[in-house]
C-alpha positions in Angstrom: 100.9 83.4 78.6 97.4 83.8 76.8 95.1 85.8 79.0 91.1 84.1 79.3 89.6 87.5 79.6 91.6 90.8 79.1 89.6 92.8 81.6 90.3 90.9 84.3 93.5 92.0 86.0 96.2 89.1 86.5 96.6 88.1 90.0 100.4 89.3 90.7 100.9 87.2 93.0 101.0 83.7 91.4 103.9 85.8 88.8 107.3 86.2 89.1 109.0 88.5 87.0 112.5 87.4 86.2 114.9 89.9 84.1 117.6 87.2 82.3 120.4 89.0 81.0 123.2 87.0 78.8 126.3 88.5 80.1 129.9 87.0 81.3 130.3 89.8 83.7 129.1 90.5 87.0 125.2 92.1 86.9 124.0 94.6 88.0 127.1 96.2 88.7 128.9 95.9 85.8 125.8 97.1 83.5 126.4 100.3 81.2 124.8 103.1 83.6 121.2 103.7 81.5 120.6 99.8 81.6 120.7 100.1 85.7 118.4 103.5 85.5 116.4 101.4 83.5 116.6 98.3 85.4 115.6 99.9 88.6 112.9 101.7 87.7 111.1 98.7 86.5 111.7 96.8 89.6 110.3 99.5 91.3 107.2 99.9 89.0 106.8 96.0 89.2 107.4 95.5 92.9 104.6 98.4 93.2 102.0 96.7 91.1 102.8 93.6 94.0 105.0 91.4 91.9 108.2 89.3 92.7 110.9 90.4 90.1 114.4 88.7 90.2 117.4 88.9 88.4 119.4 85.9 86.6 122.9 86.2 84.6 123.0 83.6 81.7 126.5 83.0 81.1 127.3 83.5 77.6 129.3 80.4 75.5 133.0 81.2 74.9 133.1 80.2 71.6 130.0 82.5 71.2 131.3 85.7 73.2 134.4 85.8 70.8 132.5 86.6 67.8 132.1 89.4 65.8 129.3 92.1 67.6 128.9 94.7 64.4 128.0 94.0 61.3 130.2 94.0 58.0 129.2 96.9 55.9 128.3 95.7 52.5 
């Protein structure tokens, strides 16, 4: 979202923050343990500044999830 004047602090609450994350399993429980540190400290920061942050799970295709992750060294 473009911003008219950059000076001029957004008003936080007309936002919502929402953190998508395209997993099959359960979140945030199931999250490596530095993506929960990480996770929590900016719904803190962003609650603080008067935001409303949520979280959503995007399920992830199966076709999709079966694939290859790495890369093939050349």
């Amino acid at each position: 979202m473009k911003l008219a004047d950059i000076d001029i602090r957004p008003e936080s609450k007309k936002f919502c923050v929402v953190y998508a994350i395209a997993v099959n399993r359960e979140i945030p429980k199931k999250l490596p343990f530095f993506s929960k540190v990480t996770l929590k400290n900016a719904f803190r920061t962003l609650r603080a500044l008067d935001f409303e942050v949520n979280l959503a799970r995007i399920e992830v295709d199966a076709v999709l999830a079966c694939k290859k992750k790495h890369r093939k060294n050349k």
